[in-house]
Structures are given as C-alpha cells and as structure tokens.
mmCIF file of the N, C-alpha and C atoms, coordinates in Angstrom:
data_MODEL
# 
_entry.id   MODEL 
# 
loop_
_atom_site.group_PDB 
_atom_site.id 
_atom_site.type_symbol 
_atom_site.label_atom_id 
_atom_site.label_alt_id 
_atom_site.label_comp_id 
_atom_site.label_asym_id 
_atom_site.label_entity_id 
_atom_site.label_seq_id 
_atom_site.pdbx_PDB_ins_code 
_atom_site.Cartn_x 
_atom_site.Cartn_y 
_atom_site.Cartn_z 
_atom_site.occupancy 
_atom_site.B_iso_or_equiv 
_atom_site.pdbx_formal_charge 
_atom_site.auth_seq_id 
_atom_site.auth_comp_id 
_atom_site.auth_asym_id 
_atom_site.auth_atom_id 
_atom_site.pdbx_PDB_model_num 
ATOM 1   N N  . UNK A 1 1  ? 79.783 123.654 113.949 1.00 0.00 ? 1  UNK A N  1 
ATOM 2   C CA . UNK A 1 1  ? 78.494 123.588 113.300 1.00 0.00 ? 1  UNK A CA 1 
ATOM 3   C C  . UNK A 1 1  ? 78.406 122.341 112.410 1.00 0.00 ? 1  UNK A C  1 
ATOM 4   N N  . UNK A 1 2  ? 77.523 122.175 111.794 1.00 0.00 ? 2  UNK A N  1 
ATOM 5   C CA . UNK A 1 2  ? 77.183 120.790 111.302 1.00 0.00 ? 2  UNK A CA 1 
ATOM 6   C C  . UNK A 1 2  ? 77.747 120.813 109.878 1.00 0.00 ? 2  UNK A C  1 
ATOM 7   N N  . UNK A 1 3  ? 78.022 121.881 109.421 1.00 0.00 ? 3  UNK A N  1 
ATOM 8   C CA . UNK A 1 3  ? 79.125 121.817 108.349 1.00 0.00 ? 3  UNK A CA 1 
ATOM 9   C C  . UNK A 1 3  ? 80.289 121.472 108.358 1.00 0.00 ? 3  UNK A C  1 
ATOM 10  N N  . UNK A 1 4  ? 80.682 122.004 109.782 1.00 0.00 ? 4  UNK A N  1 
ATOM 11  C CA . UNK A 1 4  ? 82.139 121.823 109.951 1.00 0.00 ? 4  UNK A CA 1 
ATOM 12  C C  . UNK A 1 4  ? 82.273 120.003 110.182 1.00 0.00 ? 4  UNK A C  1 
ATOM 13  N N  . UNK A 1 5  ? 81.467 119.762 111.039 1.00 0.00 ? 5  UNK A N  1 
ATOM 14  C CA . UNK A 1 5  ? 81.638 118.380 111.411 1.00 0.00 ? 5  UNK A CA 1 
ATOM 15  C C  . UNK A 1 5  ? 81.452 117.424 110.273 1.00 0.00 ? 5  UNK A C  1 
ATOM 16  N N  . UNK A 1 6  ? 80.760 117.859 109.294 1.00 0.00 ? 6  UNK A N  1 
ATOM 17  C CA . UNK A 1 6  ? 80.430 117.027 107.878 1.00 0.00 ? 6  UNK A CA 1 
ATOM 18  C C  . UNK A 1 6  ? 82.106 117.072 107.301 1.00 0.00 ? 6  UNK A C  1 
ATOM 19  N N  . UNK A 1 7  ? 82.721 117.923 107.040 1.00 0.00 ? 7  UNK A N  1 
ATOM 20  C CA . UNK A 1 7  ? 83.709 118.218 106.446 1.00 0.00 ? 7  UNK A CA 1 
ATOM 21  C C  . UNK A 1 7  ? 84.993 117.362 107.046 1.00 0.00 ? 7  UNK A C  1 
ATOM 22  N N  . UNK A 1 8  ? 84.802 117.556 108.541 1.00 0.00 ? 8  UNK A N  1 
ATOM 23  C CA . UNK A 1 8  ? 85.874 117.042 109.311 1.00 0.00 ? 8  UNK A CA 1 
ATOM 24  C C  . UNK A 1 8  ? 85.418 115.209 109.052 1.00 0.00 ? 8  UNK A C  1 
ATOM 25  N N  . UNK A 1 9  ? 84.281 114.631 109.354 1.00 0.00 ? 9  UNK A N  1 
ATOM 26  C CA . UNK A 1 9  ? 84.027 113.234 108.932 1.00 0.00 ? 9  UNK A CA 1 
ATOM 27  C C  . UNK A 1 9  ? 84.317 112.947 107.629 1.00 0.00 ? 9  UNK A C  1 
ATOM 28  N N  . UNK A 1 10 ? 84.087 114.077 106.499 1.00 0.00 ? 10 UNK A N  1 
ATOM 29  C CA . UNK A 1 10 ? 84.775 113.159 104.845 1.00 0.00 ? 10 UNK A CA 1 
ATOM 30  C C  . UNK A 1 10 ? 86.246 113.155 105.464 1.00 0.00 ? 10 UNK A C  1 
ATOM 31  N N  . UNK A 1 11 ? 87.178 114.029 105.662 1.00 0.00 ? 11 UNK A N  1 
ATOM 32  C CA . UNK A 1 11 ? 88.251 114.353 105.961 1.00 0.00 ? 11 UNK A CA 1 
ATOM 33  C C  . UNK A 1 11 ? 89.004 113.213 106.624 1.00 0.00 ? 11 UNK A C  1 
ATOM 34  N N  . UNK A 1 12 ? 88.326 112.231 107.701 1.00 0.00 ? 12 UNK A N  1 
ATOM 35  C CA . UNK A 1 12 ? 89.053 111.452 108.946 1.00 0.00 ? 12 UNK A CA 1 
ATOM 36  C C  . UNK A 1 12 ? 88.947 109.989 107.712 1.00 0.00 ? 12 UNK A C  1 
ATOM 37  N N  . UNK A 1 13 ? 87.781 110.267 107.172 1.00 0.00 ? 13 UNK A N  1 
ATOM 38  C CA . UNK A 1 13 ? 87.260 109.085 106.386 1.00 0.00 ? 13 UNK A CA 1 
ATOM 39  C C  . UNK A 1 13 ? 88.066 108.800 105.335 1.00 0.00 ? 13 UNK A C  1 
ATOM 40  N N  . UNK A 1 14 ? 88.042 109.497 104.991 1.00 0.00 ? 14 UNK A N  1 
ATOM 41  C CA . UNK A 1 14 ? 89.105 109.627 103.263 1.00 0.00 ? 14 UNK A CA 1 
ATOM 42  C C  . UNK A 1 14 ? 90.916 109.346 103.727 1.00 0.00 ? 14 UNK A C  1 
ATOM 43  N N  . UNK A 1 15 ? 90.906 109.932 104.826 1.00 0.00 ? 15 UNK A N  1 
ATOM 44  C CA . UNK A 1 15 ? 92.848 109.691 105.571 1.00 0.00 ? 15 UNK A CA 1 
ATOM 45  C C  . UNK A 1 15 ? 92.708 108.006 105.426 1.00 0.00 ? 15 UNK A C  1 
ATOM 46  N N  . UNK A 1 16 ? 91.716 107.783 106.184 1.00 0.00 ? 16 UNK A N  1 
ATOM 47  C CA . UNK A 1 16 ? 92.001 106.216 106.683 1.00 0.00 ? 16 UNK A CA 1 
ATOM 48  C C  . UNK A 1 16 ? 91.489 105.761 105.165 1.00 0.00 ? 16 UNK A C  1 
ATOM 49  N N  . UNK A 1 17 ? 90.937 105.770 104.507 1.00 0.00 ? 17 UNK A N  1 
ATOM 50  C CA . UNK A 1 17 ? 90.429 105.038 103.037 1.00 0.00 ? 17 UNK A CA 1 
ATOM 51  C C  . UNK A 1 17 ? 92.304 105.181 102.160 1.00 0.00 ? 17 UNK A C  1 
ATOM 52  N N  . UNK A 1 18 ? 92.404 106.025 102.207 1.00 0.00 ? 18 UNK A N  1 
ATOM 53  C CA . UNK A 1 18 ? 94.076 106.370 101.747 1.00 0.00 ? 18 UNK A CA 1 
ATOM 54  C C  . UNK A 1 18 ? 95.111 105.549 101.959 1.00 0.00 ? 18 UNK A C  1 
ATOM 55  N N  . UNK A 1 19 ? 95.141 104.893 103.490 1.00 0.00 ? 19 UNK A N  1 
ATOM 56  C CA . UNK A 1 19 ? 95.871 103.956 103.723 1.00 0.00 ? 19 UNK A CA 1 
ATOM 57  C C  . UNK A 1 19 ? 95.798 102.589 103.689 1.00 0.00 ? 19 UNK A C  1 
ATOM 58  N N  . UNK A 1 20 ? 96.454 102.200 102.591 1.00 0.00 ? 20 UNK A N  1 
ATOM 59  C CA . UNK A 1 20 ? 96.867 100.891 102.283 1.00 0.00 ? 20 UNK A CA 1 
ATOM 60  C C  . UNK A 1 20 ? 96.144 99.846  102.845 1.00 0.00 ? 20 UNK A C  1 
ATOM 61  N N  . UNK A 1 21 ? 97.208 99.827  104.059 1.00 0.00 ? 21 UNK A N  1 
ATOM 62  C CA . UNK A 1 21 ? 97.407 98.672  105.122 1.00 0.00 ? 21 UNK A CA 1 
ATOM 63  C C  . UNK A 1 21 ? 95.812 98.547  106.153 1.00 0.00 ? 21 UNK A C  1 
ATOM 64  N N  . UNK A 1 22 ? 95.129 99.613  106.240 1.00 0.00 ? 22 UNK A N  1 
ATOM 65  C CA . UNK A 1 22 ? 94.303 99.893  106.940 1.00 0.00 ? 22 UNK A CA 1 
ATOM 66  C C  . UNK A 1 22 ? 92.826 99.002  106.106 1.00 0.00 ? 22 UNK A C  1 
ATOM 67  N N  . UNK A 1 23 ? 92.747 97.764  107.299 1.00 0.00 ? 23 UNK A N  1 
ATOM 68  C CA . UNK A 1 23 ? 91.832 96.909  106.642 1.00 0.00 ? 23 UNK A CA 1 
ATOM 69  C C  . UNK A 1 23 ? 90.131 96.929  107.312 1.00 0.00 ? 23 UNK A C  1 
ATOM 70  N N  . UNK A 1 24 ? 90.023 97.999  108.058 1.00 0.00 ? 24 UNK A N  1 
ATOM 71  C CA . UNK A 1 24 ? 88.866 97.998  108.906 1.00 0.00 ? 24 UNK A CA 1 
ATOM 72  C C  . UNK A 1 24 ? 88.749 99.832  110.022 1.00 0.00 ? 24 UNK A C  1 
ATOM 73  N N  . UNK A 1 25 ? 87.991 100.454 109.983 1.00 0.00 ? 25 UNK A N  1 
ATOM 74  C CA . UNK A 1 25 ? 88.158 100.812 110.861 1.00 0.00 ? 25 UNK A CA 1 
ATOM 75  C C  . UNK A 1 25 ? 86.287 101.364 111.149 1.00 0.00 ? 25 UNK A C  1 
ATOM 76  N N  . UNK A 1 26 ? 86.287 102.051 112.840 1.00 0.00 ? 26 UNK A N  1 
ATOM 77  C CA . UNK A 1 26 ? 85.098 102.175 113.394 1.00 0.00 ? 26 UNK A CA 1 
ATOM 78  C C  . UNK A 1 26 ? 85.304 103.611 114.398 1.00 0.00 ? 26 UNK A C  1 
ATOM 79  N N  . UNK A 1 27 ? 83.812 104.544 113.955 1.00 0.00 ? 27 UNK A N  1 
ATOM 80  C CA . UNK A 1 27 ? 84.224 105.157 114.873 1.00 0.00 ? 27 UNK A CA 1 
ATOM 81  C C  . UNK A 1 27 ? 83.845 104.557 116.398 1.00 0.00 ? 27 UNK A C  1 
ATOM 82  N N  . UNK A 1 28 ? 84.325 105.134 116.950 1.00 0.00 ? 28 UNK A N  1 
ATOM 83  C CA . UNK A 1 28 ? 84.299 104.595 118.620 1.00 0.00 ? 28 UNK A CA 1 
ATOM 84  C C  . UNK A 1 28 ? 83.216 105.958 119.738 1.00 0.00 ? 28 UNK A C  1 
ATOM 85  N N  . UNK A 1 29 ? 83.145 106.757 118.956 1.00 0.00 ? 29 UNK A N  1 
ATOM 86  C CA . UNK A 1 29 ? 82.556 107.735 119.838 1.00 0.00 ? 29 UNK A CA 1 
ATOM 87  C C  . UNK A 1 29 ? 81.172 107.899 119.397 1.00 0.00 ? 29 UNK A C  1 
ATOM 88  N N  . UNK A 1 30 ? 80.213 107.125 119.600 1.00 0.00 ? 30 UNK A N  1 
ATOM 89  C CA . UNK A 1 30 ? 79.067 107.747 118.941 1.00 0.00 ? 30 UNK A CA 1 
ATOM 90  C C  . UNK A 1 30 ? 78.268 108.397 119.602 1.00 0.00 ? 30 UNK A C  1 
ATOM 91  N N  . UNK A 1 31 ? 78.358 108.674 120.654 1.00 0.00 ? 31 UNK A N  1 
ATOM 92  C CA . UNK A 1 31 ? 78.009 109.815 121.061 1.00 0.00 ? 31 UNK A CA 1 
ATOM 93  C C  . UNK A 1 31 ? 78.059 110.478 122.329 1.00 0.00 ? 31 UNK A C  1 
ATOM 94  N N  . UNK A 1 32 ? 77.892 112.121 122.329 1.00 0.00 ? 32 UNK A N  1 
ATOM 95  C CA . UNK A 1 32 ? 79.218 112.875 123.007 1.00 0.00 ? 32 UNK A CA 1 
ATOM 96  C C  . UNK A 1 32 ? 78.348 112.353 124.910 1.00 0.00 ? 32 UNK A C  1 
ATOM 97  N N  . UNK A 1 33 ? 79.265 112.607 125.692 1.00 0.00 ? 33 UNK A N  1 
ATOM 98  C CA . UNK A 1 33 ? 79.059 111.762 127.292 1.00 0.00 ? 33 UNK A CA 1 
ATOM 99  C C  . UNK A 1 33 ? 80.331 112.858 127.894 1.00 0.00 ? 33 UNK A C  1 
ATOM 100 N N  . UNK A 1 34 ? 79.540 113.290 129.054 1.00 0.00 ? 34 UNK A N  1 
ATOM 101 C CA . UNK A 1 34 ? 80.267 114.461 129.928 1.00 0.00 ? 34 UNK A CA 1 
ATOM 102 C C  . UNK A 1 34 ? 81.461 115.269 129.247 1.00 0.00 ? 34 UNK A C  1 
ATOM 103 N N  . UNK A 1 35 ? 82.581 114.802 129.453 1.00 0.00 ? 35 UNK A N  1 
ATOM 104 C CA . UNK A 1 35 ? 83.529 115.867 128.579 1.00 0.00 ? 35 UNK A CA 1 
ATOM 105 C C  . UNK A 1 35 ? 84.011 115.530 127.660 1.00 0.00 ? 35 UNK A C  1 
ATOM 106 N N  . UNK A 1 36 ? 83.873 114.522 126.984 1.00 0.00 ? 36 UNK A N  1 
ATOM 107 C CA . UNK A 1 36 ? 83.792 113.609 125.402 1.00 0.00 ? 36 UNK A CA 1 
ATOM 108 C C  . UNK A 1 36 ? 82.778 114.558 124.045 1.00 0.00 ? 36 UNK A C  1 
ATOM 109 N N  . UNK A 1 37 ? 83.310 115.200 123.754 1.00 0.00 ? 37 UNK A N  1 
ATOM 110 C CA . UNK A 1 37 ? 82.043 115.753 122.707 1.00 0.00 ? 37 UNK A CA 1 
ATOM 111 C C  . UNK A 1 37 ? 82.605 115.545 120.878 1.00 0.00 ? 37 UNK A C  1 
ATOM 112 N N  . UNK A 1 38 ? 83.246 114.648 120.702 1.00 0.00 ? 38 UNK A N  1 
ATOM 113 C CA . UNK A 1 38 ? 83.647 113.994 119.285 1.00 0.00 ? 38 UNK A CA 1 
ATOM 114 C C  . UNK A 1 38 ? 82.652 113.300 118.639 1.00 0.00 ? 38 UNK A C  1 
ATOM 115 N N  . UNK A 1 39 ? 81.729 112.857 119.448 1.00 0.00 ? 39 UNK A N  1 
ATOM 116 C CA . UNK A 1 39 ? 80.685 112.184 119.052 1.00 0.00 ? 39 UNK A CA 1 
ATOM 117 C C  . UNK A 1 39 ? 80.042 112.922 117.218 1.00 0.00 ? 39 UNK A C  1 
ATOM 118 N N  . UNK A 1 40 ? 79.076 111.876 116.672 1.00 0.00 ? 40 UNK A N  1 
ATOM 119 C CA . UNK A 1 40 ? 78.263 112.244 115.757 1.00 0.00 ? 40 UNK A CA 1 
ATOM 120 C C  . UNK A 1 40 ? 76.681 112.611 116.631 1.00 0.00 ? 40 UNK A C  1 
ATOM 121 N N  . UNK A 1 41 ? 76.475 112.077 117.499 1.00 0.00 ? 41 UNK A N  1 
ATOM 122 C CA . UNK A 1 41 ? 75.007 112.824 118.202 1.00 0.00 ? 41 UNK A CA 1 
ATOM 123 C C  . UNK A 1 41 ? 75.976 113.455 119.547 1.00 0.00 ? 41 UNK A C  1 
ATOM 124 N N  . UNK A 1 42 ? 74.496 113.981 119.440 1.00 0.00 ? 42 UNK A N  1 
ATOM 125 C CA . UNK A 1 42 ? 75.046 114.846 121.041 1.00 0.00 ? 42 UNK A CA 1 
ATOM 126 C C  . UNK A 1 42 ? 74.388 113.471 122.208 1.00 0.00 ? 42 UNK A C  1 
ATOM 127 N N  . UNK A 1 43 ? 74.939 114.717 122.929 1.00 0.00 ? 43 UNK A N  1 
ATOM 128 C CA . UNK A 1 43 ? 74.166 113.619 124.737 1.00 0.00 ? 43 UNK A CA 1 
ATOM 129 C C  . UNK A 1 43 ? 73.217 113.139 124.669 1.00 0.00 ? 43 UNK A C  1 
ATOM 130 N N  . UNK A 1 44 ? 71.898 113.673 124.400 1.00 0.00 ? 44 UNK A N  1 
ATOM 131 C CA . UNK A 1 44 ? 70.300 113.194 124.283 1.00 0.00 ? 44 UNK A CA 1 
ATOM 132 C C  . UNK A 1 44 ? 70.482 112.382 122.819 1.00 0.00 ? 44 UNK A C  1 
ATOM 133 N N  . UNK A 1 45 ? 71.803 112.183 122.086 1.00 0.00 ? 45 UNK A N  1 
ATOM 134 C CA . UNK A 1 45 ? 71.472 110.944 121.138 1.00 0.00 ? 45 UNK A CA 1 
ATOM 135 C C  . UNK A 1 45 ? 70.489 111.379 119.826 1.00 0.00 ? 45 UNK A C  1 
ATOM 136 N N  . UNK A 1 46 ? 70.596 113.142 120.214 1.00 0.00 ? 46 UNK A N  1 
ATOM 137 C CA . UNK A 1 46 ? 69.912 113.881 118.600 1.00 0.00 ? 46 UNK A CA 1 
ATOM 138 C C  . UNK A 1 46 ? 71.094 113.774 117.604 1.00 0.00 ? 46 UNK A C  1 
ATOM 139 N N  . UNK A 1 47 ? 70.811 113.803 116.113 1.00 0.00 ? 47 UNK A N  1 
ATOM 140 C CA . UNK A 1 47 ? 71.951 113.867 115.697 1.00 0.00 ? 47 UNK A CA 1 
ATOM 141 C C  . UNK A 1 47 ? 72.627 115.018 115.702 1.00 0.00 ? 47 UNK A C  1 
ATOM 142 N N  . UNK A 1 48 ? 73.934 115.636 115.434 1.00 0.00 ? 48 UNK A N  1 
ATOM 143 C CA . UNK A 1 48 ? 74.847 116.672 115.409 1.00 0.00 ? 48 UNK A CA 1 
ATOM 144 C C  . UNK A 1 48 ? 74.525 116.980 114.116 1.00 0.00 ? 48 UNK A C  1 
ATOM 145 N N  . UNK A 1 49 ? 74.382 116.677 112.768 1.00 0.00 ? 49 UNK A N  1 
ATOM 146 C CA . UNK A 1 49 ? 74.296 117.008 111.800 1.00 0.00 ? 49 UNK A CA 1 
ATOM 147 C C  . UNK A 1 49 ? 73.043 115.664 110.911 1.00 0.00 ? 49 UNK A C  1 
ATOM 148 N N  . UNK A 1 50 ? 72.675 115.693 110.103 1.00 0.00 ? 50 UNK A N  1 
ATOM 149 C CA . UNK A 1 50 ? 71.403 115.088 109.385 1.00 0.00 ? 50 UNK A CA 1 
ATOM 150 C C  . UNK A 1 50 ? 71.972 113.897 109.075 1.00 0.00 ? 50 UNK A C  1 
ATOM 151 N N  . UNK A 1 51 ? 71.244 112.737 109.904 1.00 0.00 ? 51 UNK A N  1 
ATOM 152 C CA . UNK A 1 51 ? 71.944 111.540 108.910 1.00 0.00 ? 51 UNK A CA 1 
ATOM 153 C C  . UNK A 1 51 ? 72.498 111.645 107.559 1.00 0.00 ? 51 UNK A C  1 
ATOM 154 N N  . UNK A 1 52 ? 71.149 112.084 106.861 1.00 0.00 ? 52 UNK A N  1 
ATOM 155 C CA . UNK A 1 52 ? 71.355 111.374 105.138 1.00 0.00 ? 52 UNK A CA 1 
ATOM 156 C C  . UNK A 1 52 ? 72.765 112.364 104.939 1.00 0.00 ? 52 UNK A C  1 
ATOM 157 N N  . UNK A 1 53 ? 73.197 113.514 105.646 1.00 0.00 ? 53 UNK A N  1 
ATOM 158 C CA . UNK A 1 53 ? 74.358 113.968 104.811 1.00 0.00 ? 53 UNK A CA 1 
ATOM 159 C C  . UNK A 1 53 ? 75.345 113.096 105.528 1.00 0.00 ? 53 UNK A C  1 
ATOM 160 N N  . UNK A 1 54 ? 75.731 112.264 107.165 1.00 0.00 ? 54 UNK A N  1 
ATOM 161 C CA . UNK A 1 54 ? 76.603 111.573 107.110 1.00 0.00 ? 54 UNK A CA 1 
ATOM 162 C C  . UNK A 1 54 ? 76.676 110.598 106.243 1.00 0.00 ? 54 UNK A C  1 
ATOM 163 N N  . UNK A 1 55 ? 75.076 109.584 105.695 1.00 0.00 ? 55 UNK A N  1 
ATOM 164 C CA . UNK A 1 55 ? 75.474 108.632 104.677 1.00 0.00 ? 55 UNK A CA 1 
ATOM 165 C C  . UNK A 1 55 ? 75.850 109.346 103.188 1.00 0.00 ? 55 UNK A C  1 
ATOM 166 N N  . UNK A 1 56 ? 75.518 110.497 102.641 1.00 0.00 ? 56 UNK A N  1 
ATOM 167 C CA . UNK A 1 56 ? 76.002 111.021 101.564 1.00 0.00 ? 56 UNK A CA 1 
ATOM 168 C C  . UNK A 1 56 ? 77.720 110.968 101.696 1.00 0.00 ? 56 UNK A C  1 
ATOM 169 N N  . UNK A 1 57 ? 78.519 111.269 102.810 1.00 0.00 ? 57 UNK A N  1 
ATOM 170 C CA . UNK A 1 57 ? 79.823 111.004 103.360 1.00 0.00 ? 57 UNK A CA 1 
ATOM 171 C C  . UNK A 1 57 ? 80.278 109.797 102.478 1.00 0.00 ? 57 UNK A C  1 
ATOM 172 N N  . UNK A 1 58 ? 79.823 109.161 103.485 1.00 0.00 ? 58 UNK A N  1 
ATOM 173 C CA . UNK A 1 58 ? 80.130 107.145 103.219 1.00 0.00 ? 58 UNK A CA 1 
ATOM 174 C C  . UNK A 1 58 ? 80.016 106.998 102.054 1.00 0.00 ? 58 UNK A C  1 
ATOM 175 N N  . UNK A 1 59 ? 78.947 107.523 101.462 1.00 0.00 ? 59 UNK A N  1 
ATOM 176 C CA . UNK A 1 59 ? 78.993 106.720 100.034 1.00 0.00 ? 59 UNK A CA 1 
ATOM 177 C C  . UNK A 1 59 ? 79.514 107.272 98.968  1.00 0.00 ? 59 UNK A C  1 
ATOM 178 N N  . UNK A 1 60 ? 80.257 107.995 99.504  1.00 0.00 ? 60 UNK A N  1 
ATOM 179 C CA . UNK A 1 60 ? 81.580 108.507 98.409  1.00 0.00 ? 60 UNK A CA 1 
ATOM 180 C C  . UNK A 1 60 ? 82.933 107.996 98.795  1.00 0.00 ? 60 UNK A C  1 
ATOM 181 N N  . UNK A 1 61 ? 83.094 107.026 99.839  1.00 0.00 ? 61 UNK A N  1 
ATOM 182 C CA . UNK A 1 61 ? 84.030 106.032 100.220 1.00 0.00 ? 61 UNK A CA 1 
ATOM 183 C C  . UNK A 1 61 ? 84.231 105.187 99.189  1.00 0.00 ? 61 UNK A C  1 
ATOM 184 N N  . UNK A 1 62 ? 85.325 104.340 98.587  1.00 0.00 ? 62 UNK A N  1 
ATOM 185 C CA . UNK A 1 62 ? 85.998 103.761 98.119  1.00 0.00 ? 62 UNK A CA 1 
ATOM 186 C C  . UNK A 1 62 ? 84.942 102.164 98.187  1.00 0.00 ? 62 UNK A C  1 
ATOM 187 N N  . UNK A 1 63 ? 84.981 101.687 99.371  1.00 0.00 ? 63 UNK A N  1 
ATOM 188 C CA . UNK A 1 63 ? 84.856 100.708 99.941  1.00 0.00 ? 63 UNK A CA 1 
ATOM 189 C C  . UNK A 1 63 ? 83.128 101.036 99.867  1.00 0.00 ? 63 UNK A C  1 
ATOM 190 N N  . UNK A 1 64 ? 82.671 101.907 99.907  1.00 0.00 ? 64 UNK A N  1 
ATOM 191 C CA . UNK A 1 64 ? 81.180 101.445 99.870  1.00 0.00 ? 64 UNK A CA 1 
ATOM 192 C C  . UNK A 1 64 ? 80.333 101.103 98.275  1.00 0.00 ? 64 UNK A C  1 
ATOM 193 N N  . UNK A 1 65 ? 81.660 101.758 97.595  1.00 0.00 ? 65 UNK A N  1 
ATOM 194 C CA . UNK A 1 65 ? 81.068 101.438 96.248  1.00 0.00 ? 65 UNK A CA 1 
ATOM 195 C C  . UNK A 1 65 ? 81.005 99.590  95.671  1.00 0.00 ? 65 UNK A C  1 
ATOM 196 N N  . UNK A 1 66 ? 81.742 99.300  96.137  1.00 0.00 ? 66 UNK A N  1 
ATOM 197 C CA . UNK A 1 66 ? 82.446 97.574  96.477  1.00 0.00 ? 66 UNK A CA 1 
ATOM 198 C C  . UNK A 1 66 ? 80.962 96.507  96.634  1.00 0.00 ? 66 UNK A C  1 
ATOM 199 N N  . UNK A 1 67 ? 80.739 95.859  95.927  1.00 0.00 ? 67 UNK A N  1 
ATOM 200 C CA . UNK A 1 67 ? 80.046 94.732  95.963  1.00 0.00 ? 67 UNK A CA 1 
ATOM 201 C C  . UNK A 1 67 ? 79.505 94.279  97.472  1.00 0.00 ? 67 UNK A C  1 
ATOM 202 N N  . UNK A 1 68 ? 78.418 94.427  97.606  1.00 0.00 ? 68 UNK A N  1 
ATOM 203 C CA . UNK A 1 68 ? 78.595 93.748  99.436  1.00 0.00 ? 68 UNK A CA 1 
ATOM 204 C C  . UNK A 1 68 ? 78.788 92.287  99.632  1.00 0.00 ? 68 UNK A C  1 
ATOM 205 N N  . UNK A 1 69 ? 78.099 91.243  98.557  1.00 0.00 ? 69 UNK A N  1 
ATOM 206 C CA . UNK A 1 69 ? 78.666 90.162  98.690  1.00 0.00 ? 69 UNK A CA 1 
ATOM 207 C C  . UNK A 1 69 ? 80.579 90.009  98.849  1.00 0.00 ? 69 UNK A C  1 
ATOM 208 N N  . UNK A 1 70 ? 81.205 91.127  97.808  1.00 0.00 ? 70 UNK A N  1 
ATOM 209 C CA . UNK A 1 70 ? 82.765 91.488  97.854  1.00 0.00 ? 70 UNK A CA 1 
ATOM 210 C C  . UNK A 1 70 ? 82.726 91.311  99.409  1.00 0.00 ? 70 UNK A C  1 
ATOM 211 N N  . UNK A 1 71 ? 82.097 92.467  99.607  1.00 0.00 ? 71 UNK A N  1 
ATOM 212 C CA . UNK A 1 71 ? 82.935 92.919  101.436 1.00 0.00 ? 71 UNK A CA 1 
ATOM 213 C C  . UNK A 1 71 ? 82.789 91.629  102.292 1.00 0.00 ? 71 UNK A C  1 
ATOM 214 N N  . UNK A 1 72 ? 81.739 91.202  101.846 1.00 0.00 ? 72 UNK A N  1 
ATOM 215 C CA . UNK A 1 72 ? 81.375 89.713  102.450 1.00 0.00 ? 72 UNK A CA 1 
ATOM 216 C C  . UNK A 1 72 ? 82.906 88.692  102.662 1.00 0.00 ? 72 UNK A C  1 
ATOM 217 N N  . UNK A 1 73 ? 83.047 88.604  101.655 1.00 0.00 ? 73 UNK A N  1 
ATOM 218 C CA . UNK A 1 73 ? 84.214 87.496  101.724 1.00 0.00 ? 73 UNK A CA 1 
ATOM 219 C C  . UNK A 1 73 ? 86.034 88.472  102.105 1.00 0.00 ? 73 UNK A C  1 
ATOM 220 N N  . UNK A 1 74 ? 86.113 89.562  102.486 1.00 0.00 ? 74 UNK A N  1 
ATOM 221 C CA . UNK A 1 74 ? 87.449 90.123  102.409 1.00 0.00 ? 74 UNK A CA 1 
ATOM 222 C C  . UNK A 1 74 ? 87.653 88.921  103.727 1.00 0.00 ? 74 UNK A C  1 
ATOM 223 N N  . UNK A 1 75 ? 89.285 89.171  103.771 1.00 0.00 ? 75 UNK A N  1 
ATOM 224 C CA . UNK A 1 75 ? 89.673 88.143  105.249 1.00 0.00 ? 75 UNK A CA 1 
ATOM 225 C C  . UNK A 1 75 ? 89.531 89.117  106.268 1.00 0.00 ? 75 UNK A C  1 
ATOM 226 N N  . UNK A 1 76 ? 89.846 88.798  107.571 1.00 0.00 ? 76 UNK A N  1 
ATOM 227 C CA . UNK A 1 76 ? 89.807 89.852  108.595 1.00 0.00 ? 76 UNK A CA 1 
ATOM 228 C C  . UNK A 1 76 ? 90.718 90.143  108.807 1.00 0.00 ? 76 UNK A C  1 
# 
C-alpha cells in the first residue's frame, strides 16, 4: 500500500544518504513494466503513492537541504 512504499523509499533513501563514500545515486525503476513492479508509478504511469508525500521524503534528505548553487559545484 502506499504507506508501505512511502516508508520503504525514506528507508532505501536514508541507507544510501548514510554512506559516506556514496556520491550520487538514482532510482532506476520508475516505473513498474511486466514483471518489474519496484517502480514509484504503476504501468499506466499513475502514481503508486501521491507525489507531494514522495517529495515530503526527499526533503528530509541531508543533501536536499544543501545550497543548490552547493550541489552545483560538488565534483562528480
């Protein structure tokens, strides 16, 4: 349900924000395709759960609080 999946996205988000070394990352599944269903939308590309609560997610990230001119200049 769309709770669960909210919970599980702070959860994947916050692991990788945790690690150090970890200078970038993306999800790759955006949305679910025959037996792939990890996605944030489903098949028809509705969302799985309400945007504004995935951006409520993000913006309790580390990195989104960060200057964007900042993010601008990090190296790659």
């Amino acid at each position: 349900d769309a709770d669960d999946l909210a919970e599980r996205f702070r959860a994947q988000c916050e692991a990788l924000e945790s690690v150090p070394d970890v200078q970038g990352w993306c999800w790759t599944e955006l949305a679910d395709v025959q037996q792939e269903v990890n996605g944030l939308l489903r098949a028809d590309r509705t969302p799985k759960i309400p945007v504004d609560r995935l951006r409520a997610v993000i913006d309790t990230l580390p990195w989104s609080r960060t200057d964007p001119s900042a993010r601008a200049n990090l190296r790659p």
